[in-house]
TIROTI-846144 format. One record per residue: chain; x, y, z of N, C-alpha, C, CB in turn; residue number from 1; residue in one letter. Coordinates in steps of 0.02 Angstrom, whole numbers. Last residue first. Glycine has a CB too. Layout:
{node A,{X,Y,Z},{X,Y,Z},{X,Y,Z},{X,Y,Z},NUM,A}
...
***
This chain:
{node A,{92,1693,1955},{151,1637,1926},{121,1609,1871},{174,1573,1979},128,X}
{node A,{10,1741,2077},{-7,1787,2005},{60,1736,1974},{7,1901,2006},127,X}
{node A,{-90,1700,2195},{-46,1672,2139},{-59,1685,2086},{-41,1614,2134},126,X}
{node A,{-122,1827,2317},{-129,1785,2254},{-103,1759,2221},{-143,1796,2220},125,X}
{node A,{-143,1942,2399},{-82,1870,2415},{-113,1819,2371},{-76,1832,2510},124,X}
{node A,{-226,2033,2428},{-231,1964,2427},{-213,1908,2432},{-238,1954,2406},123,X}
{node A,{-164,2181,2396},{-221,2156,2429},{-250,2083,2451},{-259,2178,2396},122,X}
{node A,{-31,2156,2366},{-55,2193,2404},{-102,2187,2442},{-63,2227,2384},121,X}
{node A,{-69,2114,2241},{2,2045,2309},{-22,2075,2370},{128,2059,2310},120,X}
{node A,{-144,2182,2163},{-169,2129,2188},{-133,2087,2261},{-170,2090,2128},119,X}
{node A,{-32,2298,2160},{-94,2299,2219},{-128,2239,2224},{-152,2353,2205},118,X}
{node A,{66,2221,2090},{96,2240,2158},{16,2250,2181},{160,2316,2163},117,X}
{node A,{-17,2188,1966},{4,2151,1990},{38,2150,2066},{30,2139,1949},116,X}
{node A,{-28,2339,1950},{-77,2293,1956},{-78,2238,1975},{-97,2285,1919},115,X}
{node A,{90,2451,2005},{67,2435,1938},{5,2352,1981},{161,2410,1866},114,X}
{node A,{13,2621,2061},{82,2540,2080},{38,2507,2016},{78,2470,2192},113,X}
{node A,{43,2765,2112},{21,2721,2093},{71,2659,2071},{-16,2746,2052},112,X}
{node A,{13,2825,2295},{86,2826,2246},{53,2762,2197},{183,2800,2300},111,X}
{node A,{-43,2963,2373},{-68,2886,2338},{12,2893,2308},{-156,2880,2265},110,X}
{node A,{-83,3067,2537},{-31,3035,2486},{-63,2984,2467},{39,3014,2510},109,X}
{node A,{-226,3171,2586},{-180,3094,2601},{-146,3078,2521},{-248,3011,2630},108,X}
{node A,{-248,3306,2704},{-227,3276,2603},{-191,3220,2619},{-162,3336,2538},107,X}
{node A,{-389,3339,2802},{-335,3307,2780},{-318,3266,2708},{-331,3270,2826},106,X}
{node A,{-470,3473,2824},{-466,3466,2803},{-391,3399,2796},{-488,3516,2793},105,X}
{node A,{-438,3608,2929},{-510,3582,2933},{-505,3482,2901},{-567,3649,2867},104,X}
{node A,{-349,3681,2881},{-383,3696,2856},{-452,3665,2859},{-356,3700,2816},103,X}
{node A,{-252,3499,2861},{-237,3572,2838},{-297,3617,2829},{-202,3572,2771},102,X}
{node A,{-197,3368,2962},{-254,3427,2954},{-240,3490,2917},{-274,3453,3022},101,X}
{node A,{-87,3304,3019},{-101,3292,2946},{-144,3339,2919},{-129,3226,2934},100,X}
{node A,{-114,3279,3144},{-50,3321,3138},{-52,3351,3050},{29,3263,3158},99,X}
{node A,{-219,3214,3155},{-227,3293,3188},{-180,3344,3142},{-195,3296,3280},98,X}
{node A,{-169,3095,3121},{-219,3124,3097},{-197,3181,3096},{-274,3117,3125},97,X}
{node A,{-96,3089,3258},{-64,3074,3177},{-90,3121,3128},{-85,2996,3144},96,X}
{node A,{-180,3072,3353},{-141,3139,3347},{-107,3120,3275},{-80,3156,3418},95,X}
{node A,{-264,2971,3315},{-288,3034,3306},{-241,3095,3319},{-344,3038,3346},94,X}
{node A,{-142,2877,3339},{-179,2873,3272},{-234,2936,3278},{-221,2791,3261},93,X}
{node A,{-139,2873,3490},{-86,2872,3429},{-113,2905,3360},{-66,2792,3410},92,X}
{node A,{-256,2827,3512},{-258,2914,3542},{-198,2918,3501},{-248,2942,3642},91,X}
{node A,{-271,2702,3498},{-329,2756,3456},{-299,2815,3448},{-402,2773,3496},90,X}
{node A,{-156,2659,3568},{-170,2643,3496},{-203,2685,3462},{-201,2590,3487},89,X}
{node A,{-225,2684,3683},{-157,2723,3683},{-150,2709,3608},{-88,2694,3737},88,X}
{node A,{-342,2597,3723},{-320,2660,3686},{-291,2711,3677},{-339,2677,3678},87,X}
{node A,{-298,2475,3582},{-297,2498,3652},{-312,2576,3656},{-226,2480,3686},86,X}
{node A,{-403,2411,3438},{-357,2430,3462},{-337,2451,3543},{-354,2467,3424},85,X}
{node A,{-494,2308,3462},{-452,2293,3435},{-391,2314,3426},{-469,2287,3403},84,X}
{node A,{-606,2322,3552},{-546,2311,3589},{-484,2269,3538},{-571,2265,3659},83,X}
{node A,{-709,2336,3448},{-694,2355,3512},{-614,2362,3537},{-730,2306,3552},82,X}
{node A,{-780,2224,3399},{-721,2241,3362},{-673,2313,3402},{-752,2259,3279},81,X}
{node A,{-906,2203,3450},{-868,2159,3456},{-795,2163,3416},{-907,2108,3440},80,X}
{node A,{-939,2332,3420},{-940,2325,3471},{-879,2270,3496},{-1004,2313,3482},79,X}
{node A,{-969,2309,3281},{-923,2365,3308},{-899,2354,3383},{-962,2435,3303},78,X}
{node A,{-1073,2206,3279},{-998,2198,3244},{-951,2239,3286},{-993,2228,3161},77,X}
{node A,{-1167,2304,3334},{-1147,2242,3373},{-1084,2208,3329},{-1215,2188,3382},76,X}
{node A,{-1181,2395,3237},{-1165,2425,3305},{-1124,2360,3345},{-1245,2453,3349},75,X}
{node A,{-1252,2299,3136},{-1178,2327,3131},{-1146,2360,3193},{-1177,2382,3077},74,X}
{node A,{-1355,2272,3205},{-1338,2214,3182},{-1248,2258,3176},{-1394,2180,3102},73,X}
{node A,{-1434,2374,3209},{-1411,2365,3270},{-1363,2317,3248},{-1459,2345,3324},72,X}
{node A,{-1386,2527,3108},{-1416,2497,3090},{-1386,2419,3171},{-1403,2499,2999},71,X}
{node A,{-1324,2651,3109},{-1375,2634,3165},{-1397,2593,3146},{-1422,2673,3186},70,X}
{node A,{-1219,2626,2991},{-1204,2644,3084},{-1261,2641,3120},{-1175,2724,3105},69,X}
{node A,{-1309,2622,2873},{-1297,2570,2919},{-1281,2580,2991},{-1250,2537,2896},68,X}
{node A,{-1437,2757,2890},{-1379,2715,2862},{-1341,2670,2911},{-1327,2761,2831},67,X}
{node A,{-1611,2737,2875},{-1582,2745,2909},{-1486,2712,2880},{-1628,2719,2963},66,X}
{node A,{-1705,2809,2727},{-1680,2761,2766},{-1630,2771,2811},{-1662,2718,2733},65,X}
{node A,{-1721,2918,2659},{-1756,2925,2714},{-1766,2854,2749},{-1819,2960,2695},64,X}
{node A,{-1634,2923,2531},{-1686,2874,2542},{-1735,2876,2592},{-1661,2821,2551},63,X}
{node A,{-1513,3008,2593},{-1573,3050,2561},{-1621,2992,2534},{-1546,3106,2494},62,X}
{node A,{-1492,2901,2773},{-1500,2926,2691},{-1554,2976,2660},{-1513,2865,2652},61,X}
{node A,{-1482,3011,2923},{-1523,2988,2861},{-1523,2985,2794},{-1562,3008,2860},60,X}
{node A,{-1398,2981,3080},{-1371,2989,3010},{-1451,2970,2975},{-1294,2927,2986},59,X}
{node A,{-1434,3012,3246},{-1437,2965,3174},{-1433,3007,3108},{-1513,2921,3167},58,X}
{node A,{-1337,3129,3354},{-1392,3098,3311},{-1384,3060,3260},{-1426,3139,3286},57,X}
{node A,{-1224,3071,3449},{-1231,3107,3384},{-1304,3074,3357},{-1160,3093,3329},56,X}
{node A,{-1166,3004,3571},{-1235,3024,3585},{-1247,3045,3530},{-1251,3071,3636},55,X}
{node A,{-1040,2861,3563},{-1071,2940,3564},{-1154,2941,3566},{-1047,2985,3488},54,X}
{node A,{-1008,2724,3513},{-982,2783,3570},{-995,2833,3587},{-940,2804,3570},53,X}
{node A,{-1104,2714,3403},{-1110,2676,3450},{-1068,2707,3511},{-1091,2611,3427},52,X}
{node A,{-977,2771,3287},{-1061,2806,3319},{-1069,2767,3379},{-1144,2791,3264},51,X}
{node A,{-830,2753,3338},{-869,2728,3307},{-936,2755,3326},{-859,2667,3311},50,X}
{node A,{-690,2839,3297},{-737,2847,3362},{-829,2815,3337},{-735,2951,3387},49,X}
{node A,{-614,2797,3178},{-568,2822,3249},{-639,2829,3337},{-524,2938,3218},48,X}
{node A,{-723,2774,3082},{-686,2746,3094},{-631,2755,3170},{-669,2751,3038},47,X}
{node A,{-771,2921,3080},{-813,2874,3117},{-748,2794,3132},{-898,2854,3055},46,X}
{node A,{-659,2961,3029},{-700,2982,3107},{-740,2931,3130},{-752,3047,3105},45,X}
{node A,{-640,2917,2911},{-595,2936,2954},{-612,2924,3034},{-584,3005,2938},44,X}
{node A,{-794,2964,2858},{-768,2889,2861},{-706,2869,2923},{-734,2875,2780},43,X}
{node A,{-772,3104,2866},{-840,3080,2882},{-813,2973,2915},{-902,3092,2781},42,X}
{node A,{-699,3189,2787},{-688,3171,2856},{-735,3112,2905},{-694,3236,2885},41,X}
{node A,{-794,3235,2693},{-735,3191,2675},{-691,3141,2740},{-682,3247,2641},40,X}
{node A,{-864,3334,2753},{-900,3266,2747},{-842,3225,2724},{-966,3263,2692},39,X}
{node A,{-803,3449,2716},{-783,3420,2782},{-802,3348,2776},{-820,3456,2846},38,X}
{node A,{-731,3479,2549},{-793,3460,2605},{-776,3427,2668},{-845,3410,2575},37,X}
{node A,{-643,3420,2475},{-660,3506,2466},{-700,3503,2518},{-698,3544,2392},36,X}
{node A,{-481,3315,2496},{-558,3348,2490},{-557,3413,2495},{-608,3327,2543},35,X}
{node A,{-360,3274,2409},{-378,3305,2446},{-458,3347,2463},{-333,3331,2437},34,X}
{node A,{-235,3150,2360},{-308,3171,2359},{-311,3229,2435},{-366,3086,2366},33,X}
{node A,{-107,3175,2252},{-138,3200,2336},{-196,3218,2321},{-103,3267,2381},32,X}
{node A,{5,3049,2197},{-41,3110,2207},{-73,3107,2247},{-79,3129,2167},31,X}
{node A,{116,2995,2204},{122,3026,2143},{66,3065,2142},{130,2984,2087},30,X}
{node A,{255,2988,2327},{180,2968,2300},{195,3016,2245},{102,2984,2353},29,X}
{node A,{367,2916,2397},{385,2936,2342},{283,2949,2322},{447,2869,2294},28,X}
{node A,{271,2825,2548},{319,2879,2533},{324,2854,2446},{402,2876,2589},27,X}
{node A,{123,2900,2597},{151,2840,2574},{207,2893,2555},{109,2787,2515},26,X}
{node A,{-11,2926,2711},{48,2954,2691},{98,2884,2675},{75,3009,2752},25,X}
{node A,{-131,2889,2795},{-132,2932,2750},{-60,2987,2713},{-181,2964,2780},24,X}
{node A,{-86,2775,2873},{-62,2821,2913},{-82,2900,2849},{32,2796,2938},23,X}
{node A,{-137,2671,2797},{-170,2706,2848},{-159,2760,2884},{-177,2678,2883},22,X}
{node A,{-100,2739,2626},{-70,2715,2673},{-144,2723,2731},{8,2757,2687},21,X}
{node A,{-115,2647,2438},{-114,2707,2490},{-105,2678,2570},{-193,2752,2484},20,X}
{node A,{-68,2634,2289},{-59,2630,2371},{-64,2680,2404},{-1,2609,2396},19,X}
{node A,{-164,2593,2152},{-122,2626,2162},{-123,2607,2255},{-135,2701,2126},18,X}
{node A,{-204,2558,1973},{-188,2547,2052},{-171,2613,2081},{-124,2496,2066},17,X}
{node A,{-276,2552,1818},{-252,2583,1858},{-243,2562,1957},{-290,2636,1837},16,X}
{node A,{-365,2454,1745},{-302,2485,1723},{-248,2522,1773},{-323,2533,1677},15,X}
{node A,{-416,2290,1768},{-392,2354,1821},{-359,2399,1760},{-322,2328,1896},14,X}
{node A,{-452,2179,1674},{-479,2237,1670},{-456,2320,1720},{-544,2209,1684},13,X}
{node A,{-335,2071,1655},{-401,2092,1597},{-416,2183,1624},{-498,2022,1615},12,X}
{node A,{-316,2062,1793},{-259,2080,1762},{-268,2102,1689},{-215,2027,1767},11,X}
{node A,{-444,2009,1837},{-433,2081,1858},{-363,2108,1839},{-441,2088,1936},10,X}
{node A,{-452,1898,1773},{-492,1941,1743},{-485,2012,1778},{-560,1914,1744},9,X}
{node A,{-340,1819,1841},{-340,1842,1779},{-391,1897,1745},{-343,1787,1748},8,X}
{node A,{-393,1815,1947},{-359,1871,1944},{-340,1882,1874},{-303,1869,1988},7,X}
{node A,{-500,1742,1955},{-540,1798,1971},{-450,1846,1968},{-600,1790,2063},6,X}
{node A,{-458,1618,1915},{-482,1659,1863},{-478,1734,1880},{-552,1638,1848},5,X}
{node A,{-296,1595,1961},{-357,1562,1973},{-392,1628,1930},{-380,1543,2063},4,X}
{node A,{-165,1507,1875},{-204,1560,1913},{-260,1545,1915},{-203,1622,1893},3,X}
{node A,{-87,1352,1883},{-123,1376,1829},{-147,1443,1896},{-192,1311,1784},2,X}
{node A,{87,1319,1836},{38,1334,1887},{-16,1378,1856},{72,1370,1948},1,X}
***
């Protein structure tokens, strides 16, 4: 069985993997990212309460372009991605969070995996 290229060349070049969790906690890990900056929180959040739900002023790249979240074309993805979770689902997943907070601040577990497990991971590829 022949592979298809695009993994052979990422079995060529990844050196390093690794897993991480949504729940920002994997078990046996081997390290803890942990930000120095609130802005680290930035993705998390918006992810759990998408701009389009709120009144927060627009975000400005230092381009003095506007970044995607206000951009309308993505608001309307978001929108239509809505009711993906319930929101007894959301409100799950921010006390998780919450619980995870040290200091403002949440340290999420990685445990690294060898290259062939994050590709199965990510893709479900025929690595044979």
């Amino acid at each position: 069985m022949h592979r298809p290229k695009e993994v052979d060349a990422a079995l060529d070049r990844i050196v390093s993997a690794f897993v991480c969790s949504p729940s920002g906690r994997v078990s046996d890990p081997d390290l803890v990212i942990w930000g120095n900056d609130r802005r680290t929180e930035y993705t998390p959040n918006s992810a759990l309460r998408p701009r389009y739900a709120d009144n927060r002023p627009a975000s400005i790249s230092t381009a003095a372009k506007p970044v995607k979240e206000v951009d309308p074309s993505y608001q309307e993805w978001l929108r239509k991605r809505e009711h993906d979770l319930t929101s007894e689902e959301r409100a799950f997943v921010e006390r998780r969070r919450e619980a995870l907070r040290q200091d403002g601040l949440v340290p999420e577990t990685h445990r690294r995996a060898g290259v062939r497990e994050a590709l199965m991971r990510r893709a479900r590829p025929a690595l044979d």
